[in-house]
N, C-alpha and C positions, 0 to 999 in steps of 0.2 A: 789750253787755248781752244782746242776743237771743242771741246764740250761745251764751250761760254757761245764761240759761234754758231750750235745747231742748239742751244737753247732761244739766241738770238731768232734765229731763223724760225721756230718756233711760237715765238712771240708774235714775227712778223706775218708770218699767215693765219694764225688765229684770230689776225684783227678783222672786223667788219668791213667788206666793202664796198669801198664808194658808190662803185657802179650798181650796186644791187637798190632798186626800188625796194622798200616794201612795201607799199602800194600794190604792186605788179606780183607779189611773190604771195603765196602761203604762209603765213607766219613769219615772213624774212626768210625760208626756203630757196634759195636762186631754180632749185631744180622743180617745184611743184607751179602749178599757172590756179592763179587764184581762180574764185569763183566772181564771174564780171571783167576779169582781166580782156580785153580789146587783144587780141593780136594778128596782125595784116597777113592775108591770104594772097599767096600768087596762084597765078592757072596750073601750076606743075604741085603746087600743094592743094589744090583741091581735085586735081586729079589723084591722087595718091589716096586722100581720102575719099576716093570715090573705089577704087579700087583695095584700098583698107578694108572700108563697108561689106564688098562686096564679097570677100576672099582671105578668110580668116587663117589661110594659107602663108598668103603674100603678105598679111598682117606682121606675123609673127616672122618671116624668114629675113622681110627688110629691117625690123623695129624691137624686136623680143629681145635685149639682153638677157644673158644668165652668167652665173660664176663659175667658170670652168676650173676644177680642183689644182689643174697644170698649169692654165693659163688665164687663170683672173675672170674681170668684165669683160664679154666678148657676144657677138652675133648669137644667138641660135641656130647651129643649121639641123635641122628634121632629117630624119631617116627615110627613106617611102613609107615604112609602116607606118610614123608617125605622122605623116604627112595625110594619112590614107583615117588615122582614128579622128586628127583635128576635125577634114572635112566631115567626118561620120559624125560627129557631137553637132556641129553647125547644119546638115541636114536633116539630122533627128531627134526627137526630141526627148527621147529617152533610147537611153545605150545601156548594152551590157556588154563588159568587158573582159573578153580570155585573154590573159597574156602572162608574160611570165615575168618574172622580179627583176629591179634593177632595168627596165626596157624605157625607161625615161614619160611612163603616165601623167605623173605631177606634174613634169614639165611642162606636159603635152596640156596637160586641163589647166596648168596656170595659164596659157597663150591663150583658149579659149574662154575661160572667167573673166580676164583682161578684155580680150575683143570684146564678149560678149555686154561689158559692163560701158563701153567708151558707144557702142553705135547700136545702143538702145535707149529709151526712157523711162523712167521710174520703176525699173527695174530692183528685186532684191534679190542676191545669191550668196547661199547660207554655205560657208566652210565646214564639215563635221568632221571630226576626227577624234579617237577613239580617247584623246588626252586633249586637254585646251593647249597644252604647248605643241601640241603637235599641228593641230588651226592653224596656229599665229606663225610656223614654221612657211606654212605656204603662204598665210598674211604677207609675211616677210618677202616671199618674191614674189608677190604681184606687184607689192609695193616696189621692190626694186627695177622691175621690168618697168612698173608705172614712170617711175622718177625719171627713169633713161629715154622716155618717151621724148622727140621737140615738142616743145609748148605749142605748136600749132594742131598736135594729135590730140594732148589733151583735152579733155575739158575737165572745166575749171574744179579744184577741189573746194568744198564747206565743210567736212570732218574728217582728220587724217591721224591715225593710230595705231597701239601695236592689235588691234582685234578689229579694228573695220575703216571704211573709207568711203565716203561720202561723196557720189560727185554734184555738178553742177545739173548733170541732167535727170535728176533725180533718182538717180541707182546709187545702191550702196553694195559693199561685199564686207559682210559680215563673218568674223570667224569663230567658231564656239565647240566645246566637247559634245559629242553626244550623248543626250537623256533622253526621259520620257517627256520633256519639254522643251527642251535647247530653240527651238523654232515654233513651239507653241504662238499661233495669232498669225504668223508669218505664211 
């Protein structure tokens, strides 16, 4: 009997729902904001986006989810150091980077690929990484961080996949191994 009722159950939330426009969504996505989707701006959310914009800091400490191995979908919270490399990427324009393993880098360059890709325009940022699974590894949580985003951060998606993502203001984030070509034109 319990097994009939969590197949039930099962059943019951794999159905489509109601309330989901697809009109309004991504592909039927609830969590992606189309490209042309309308959605109403109050003054506290365009202050935020003003302050988003501005502070790719406060970006990522209010709004960056990531998967914490103990405790799931949760906040981002930044270390100083990492608090200290984000700003350092966002006022320069090229970095080199000492640090030592496992110090949470990826994390730190997924918050700013993300800012950097939502409050620019036609923008392109090429992922490399020494395997294409390994690309599509940080694909993976841009896109997850993206998803977690309100729909009022976003802007609107027109190509969304496991190796790139296309927004509405004409940036994309591309993920691919590196060759003697992988960005070739780019």
């Amino acid at each position: 009997l319990r097994g009939i009722e969590m197949s039930e159950e099962l059943q019951i939330t794999n159905l489509p729902d109601p309330m989901v426009n697809k009109n309004t969504t991504f592909h039927g996505n609830p969590l992606l904001k189309s490209a042309r989707e309308q959605v109403a701006l109050t003054k506290e959310h365009i202050e935020e986006l003003r302050n988003c914009m501005n502070d790719p800091v406060y970006f990522a400490e209010r709004y960056i989810k990531i998967v914490n191995i103990d405790t799931g979908l949760q906040n981002i919270k930044l270390y100083p150091y990492q608090k200290r490399l984000l700003k350092g990427l966002h006022e320069n324009r090229q970095s080199i980077i000492l640090s030592c393993r496992q110090s949470g880098k990826t994390t730190v360059t997924v918050c700013f690929l993300l800012w950097f890709a939502l409050f620019n325009e036609d923008k392109e940022v090429c992922l490399l990484a020494n395997k294409g699974a390994q690309a599509r590894e940080i694909m993976a949580r841009i896109q997850l961080a993206y998803t977690h985003l309100p729909k009022w951060l976003q802007s609107g998606v027109t190509s969304y996949n496991k190796s790139s993502i296309e927004l509405e203001n004409g940036c994309k984030v591309i993920a691919a191994a590196t060759s003697s070509d992988a960005v070739r034109g780019r």
